[in-house]
DRENDO-1510 file (C-alpha; in Angstrom, 1 decimal, always signed):
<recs>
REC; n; res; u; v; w
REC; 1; UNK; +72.4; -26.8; -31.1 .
REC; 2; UNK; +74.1; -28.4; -28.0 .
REC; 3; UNK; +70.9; -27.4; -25.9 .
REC; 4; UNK; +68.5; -28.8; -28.5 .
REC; 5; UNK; +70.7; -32.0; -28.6 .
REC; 6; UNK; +70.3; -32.1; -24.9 .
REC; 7; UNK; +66.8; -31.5; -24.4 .
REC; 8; UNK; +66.1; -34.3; -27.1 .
REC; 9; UNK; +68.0; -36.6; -25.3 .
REC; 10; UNK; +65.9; -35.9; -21.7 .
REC; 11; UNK; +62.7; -36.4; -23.4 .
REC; 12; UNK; +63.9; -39.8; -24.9 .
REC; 13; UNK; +65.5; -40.8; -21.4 .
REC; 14; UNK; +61.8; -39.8; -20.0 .
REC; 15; UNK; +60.2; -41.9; -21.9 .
REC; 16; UNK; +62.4; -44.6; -21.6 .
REC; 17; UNK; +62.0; -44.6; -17.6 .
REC; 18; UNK; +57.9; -44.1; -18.0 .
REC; 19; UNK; +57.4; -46.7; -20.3 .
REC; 20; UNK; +54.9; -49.3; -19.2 .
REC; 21; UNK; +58.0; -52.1; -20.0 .
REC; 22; UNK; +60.3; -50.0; -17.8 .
REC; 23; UNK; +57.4; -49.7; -15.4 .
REC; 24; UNK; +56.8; -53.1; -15.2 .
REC; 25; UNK; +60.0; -54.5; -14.7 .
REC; 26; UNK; +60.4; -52.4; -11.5 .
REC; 27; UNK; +57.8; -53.2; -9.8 .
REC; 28; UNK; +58.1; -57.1; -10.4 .
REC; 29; UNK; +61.8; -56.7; -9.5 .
REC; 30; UNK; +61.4; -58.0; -6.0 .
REC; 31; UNK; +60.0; -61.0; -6.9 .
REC; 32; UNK; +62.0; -61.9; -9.9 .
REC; 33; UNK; +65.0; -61.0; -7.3 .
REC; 34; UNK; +63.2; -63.2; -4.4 .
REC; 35; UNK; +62.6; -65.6; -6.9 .
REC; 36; UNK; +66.1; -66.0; -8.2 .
REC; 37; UNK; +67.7; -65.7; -4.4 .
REC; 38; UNK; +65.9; -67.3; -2.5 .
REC; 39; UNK; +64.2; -70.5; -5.4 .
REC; 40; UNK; +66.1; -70.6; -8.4 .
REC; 41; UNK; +69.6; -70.6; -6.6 .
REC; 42; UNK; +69.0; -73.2; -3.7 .
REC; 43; UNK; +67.5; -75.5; -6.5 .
REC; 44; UNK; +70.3; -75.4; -9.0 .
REC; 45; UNK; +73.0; -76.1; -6.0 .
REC; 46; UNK; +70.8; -79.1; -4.8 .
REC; 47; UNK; +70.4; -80.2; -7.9 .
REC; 48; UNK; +74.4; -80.1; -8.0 .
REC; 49; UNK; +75.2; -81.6; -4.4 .
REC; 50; UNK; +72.6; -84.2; -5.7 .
REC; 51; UNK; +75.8; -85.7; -7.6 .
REC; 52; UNK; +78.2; -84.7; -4.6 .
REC; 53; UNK; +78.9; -86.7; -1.0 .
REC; 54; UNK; +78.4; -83.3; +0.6 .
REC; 55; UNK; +77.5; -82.8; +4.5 .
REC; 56; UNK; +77.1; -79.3; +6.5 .
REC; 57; UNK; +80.1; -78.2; +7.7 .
REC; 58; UNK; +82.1; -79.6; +5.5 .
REC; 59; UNK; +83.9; -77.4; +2.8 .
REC; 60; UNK; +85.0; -80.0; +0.7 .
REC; 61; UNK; +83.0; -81.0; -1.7 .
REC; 62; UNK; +83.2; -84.7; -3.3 .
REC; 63; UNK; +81.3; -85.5; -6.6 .
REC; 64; UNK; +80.2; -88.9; -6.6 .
REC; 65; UNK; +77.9; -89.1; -10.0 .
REC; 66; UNK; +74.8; -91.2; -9.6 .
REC; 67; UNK; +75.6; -92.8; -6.3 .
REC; 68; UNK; +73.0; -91.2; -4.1 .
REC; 69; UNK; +70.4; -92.0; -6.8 .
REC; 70; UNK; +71.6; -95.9; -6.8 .
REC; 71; UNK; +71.7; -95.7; -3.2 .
REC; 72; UNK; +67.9; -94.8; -3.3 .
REC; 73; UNK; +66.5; -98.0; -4.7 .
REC; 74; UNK; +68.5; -100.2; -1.8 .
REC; 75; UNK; +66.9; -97.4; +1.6 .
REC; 76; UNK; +64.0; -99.5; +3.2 .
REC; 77; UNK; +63.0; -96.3; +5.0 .
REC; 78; UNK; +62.9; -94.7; +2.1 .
REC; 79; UNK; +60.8; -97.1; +0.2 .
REC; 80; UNK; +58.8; -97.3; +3.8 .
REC; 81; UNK; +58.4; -93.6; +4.0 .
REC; 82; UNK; +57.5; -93.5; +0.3 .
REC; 83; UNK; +54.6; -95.8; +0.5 .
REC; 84; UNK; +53.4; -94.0; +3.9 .
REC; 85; UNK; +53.3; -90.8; +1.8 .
REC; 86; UNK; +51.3; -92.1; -0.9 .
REC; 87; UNK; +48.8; -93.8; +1.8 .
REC; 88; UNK; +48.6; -90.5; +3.1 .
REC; 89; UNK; +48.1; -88.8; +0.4 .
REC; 90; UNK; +45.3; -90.9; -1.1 .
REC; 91; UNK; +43.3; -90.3; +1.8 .
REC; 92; UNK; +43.6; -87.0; +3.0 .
REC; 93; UNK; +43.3; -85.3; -0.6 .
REC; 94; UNK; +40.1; -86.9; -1.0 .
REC; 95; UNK; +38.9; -86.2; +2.2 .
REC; 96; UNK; +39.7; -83.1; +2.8 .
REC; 97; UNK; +38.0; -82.3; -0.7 .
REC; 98; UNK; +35.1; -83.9; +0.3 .
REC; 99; UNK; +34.7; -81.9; +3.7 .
REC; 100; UNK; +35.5; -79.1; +1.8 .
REC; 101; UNK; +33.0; -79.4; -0.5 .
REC; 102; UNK; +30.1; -80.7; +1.7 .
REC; 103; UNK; +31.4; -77.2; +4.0 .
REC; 104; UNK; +30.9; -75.4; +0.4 .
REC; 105; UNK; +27.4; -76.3; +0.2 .
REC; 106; UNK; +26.4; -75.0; +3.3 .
REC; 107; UNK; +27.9; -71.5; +3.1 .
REC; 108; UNK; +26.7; -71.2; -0.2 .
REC; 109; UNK; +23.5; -71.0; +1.4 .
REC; 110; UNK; +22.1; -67.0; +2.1 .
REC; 111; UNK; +23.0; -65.7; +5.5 .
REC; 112; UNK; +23.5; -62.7; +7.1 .
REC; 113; UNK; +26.9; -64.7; +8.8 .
REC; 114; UNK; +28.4; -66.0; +6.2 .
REC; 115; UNK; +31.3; -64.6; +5.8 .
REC; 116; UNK; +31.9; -64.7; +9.5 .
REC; 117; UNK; +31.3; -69.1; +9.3 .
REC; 118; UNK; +33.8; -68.8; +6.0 .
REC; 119; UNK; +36.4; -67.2; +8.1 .
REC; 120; UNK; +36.0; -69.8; +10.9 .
REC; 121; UNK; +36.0; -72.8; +8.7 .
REC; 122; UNK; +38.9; -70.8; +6.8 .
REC; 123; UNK; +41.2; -70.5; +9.9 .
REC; 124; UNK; +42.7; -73.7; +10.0 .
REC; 125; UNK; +44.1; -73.7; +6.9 .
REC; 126; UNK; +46.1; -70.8; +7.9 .
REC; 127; UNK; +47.0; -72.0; +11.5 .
REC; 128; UNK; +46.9; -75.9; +10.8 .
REC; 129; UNK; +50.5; -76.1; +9.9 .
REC; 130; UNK; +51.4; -74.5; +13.5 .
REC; 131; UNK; +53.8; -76.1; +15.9 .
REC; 132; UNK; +51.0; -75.1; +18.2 .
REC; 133; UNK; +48.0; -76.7; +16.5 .
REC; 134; UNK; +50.2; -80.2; +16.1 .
REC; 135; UNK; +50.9; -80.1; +19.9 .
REC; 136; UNK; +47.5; -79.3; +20.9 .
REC; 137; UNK; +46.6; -82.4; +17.8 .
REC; 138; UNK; +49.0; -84.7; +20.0 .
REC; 139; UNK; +47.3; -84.0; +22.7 .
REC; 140; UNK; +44.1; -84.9; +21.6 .
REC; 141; UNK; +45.2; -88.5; +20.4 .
REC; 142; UNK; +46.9; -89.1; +23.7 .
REC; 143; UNK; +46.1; -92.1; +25.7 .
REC; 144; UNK; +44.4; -89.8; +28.4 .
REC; 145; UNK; +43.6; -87.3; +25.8 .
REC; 146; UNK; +39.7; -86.2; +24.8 .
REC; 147; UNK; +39.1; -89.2; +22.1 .
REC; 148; UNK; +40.1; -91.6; +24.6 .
REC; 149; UNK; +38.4; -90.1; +27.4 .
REC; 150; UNK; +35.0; -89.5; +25.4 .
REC; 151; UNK; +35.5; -93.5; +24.4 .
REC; 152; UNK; +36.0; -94.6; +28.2 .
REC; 153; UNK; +32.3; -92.2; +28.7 .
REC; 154; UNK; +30.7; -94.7; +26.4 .
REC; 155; UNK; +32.3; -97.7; +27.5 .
REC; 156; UNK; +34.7; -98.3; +25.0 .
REC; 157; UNK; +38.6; -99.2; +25.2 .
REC; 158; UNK; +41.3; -96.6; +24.9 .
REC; 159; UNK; +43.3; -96.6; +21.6 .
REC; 160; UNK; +47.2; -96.1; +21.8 .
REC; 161; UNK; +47.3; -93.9; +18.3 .
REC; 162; UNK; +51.0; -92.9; +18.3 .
REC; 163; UNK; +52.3; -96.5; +19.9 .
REC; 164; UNK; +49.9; -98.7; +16.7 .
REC; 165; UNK; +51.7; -99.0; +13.7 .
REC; 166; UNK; +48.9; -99.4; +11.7 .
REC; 167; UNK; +46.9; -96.8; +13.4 .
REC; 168; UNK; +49.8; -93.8; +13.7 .
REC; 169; UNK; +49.2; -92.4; +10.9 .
REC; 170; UNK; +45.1; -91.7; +10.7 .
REC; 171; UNK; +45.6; -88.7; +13.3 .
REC; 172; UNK; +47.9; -87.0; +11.0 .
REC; 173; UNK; +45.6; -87.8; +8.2 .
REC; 174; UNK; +42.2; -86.2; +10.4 .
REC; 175; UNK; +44.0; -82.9; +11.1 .
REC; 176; UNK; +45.0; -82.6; +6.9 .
REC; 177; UNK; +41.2; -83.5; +5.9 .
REC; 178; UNK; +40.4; -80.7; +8.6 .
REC; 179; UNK; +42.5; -78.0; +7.0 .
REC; 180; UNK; +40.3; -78.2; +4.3 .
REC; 181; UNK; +39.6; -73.9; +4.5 .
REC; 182; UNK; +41.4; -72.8; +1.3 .
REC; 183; UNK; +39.5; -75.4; -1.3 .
REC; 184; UNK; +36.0; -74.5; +0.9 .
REC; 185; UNK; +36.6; -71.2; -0.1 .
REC; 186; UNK; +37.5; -72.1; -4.3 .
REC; 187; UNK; +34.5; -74.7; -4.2 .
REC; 188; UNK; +32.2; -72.0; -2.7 .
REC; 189; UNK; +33.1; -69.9; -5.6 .
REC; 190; UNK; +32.7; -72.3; -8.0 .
REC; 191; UNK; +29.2; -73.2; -6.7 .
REC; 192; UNK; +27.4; -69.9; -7.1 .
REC; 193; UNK; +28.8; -69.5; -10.9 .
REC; 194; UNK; +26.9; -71.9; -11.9 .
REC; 195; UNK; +24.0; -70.6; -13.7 .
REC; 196; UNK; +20.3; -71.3; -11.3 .
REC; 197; UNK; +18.4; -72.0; -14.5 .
REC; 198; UNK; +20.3; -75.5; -14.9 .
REC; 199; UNK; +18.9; -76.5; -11.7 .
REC; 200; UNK; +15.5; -75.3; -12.6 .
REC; 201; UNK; +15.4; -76.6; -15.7 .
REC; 202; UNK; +16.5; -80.1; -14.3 .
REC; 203; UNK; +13.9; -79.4; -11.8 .
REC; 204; UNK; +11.4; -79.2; -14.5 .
REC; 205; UNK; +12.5; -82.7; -15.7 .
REC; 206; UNK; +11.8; -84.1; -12.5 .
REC; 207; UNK; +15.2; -84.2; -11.0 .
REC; 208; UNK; +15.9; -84.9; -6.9 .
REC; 209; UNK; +18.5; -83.6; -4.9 .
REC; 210; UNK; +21.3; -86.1; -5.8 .
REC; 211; UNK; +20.5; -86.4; -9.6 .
REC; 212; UNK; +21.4; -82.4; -9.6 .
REC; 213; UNK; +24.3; -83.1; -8.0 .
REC; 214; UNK; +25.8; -85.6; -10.1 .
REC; 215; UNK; +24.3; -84.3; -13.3 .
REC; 216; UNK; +24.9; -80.7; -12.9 .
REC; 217; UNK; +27.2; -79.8; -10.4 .
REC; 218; UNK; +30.0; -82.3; -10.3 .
REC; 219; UNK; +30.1; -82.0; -13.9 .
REC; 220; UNK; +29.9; -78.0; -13.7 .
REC; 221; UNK; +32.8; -78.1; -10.9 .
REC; 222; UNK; +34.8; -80.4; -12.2 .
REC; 223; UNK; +37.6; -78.0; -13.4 .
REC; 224; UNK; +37.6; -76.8; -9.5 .
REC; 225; UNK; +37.8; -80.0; -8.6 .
REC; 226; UNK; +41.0; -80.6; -10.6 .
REC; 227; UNK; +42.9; -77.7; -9.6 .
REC; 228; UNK; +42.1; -78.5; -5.6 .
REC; 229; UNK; +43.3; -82.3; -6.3 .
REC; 230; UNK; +46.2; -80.9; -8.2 .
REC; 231; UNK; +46.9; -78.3; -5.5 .
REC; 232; UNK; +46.3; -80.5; -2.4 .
REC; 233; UNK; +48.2; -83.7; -3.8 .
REC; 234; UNK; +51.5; -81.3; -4.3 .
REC; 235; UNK; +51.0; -79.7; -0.6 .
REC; 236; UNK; +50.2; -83.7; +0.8 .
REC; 237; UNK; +53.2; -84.8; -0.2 .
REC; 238; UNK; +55.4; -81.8; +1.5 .
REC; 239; UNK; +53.6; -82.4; +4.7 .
REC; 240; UNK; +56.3; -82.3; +7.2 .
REC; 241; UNK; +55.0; -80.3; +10.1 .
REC; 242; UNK; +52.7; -82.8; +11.8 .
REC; 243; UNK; +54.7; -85.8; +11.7 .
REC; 244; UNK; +57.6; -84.0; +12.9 .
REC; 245; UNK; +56.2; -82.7; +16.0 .
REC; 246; UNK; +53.1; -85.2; +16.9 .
REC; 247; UNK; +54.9; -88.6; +16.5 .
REC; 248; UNK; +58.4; -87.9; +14.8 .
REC; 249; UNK; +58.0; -90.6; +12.1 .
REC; 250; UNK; +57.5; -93.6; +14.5 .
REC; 251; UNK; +56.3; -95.7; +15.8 .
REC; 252; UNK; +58.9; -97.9; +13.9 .
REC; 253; UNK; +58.6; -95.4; +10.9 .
REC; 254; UNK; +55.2; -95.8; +10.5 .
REC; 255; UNK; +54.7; -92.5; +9.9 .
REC; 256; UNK; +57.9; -91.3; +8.3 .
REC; 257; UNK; +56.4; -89.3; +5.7 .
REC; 258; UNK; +58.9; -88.3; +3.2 .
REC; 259; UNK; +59.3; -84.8; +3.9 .
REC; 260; UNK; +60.3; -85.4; +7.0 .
REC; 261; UNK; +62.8; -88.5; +6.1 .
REC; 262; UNK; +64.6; -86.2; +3.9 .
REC; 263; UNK; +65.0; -83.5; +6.8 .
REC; 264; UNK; +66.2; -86.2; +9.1 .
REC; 265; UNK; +69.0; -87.2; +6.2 .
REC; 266; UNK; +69.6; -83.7; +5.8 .
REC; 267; UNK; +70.3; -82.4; +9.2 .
REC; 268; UNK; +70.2; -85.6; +12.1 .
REC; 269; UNK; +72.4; -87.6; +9.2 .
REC; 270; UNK; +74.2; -84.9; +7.6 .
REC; 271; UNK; +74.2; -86.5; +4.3 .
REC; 272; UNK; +73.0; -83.5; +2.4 .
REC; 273; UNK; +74.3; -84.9; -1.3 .
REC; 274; UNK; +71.9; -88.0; -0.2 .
REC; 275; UNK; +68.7; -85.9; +0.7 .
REC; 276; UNK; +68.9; -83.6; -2.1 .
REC; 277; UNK; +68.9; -86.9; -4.4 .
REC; 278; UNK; +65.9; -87.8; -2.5 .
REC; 279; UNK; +64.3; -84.4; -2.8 .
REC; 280; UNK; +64.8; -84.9; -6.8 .
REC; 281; UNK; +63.0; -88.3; -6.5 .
REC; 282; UNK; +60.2; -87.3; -4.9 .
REC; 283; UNK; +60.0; -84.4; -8.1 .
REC; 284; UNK; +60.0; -87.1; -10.5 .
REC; 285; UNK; +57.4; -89.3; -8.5 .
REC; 286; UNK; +54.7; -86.0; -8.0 .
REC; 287; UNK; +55.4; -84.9; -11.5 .
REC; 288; UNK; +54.4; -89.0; -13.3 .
REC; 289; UNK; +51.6; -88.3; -10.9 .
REC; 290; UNK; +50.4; -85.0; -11.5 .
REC; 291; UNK; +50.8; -85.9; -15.1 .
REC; 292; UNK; +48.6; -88.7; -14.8 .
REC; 293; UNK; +45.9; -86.6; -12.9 .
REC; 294; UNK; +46.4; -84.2; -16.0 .
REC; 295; UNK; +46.2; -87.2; -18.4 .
REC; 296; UNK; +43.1; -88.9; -16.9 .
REC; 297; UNK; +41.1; -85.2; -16.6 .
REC; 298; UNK; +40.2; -85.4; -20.0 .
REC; 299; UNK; +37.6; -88.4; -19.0 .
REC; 300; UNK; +36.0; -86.3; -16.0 .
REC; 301; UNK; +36.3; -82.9; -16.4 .
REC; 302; UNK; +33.9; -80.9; -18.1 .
REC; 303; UNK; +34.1; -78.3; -20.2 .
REC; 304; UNK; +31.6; -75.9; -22.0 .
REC; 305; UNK; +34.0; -75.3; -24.9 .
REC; 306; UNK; +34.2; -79.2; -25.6 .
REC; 307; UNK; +30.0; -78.9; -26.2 .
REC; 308; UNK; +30.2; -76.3; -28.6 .
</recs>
């Protein structure tokens, strides 16, 4: 009896372990466990030392309620640095899309090197954020750098990028639109899903080259085009890397992006309490926008299910 008893209790504990719930949970452990380490955690303490006057190094801990947020609306570099960002942002995201979308069109085409030309115009995407590429991006920009020196070839003047204040901040915007590899690649999908007998039929009607464009395949790639704006308006408005090492927010902050202004409060200040405040801001100021982007879609993006 003991024996049947314990047999029964195996089999249930056997399929208990091989259950596809069991299963699952095991092998999406290390991510919930990266996830709740290494995310989850680190947000819900800066959300807390967002209340606190709390600096590295510093054990004691001083809750100060919504002081940092007050002290937010008074910061001239922040309000500087916040309408940098947004300049940045609204004209990188839509270049970049558009180079990435011309760059589609092309490789879309049938060659025998295609893949090789995606990986190329894919590459710096994944290298662009580099400490390497920036210097290399500095370089390029300097006064006796190749832009300059190709200008002085054709007669023209040299520009001092980096010492302009209203020019600073272009460079950094050039090397986002040309890390435009990862939405190339999601346009280039989008592209050869849509069905050839709209363009044959449209054709048929008479239609040129730019009447298919903007009557068939803006329409047909519009939900593509909302998830890269989406995607690439979030990741603008982390840049750090470039303005860090090419021009370190200057000249005068001109290009104090936020990203980096919050990294300078952080750890050149020490006022942690005060840059996770400002990291919660700049939440609530990319999720109004996102929101509107989400809000305004409805008027642009197409669908097939709103046709049926």
């Amino acid at each position: 009896m003991g024996t049947a008893t314990s047999n029964s209790s195996k089999n249930t504990f056997r399929k208990w372990i091989y259950s596809d719930a069991v299963v699952g949970h095991v092998f999406a452990a290390p991510f919930i466990f990266g996830f709740v380490v290494f995310s989850l955690v680190p947000i819900l303490m800066s959300f807390y030392y967002s209340f606190t006057d709390f600096s590295l190094g510093n054990k004691q801990v001083i809750f100060i309620g919504l002081e940092n947020f007050k002290s937010l609306f008074g910061d001239e570099v922040l309000s500087k640095s916040l309408l940098k960002t947004l300049q940045y942002v609204l004209l990188s995201v839509p270049l970049k899309l558009a180079f990435a979308l011309l760059v589609a069109f092309i490789l879309v085409k049938p060659s025998k090197m295609v893949s090789i030309y995606r990986s190329l115009y894919y590459l710096p995407s994944l290298i662009g954020g580099s400490v390497a590429v920036a210097l290399v991006w500095k370089q390029l920009f300097a006064r006796k750098g190749l832009f300059n020196s190709i200008a002085k070839e054709i007669g023209l003047s040299a520009i001092n990028w980096f010492g302009d204040e209203k020019l600073a901040i272009y460079p950094l915007i050039l090397m986002s639109a040309w890390q435009f590899g990862s939405s190339m690649i999601i346009f280039a999908a989008g592209l050869k899903e849509i069905p050839v007998s709209y363009y044959e039929a449209a054709e048929v009607d008479g239609a040129k080259g730019w009447q298919k464009f903007f009557r068939i395949t803006l329409p047909c790639l519009s939900p593509i085009v909302l998830y890269n704006l989406v995607m690439q308006t979030i990741s603008a408005f982390m840049t750090f890397t470039q303005a860090f090492i090419i021009t370190g927010g200057g000249p005068n902050n001109a290009t104090m992006l936020y990203a980096l202004n919050v990294y300078n409060q952080a750890f050149k200040y020490n006022k942690m309490g005060y840059a996770c405040a400002m990291s919660w801001f700049m939440l609530v100021v990319m999720s109004i926008i996102t929101f509107l982007i989400f809000k305004t879609s409805k008027f642009w993006v197409f669908s097939e299910a709103d046709q049926s």
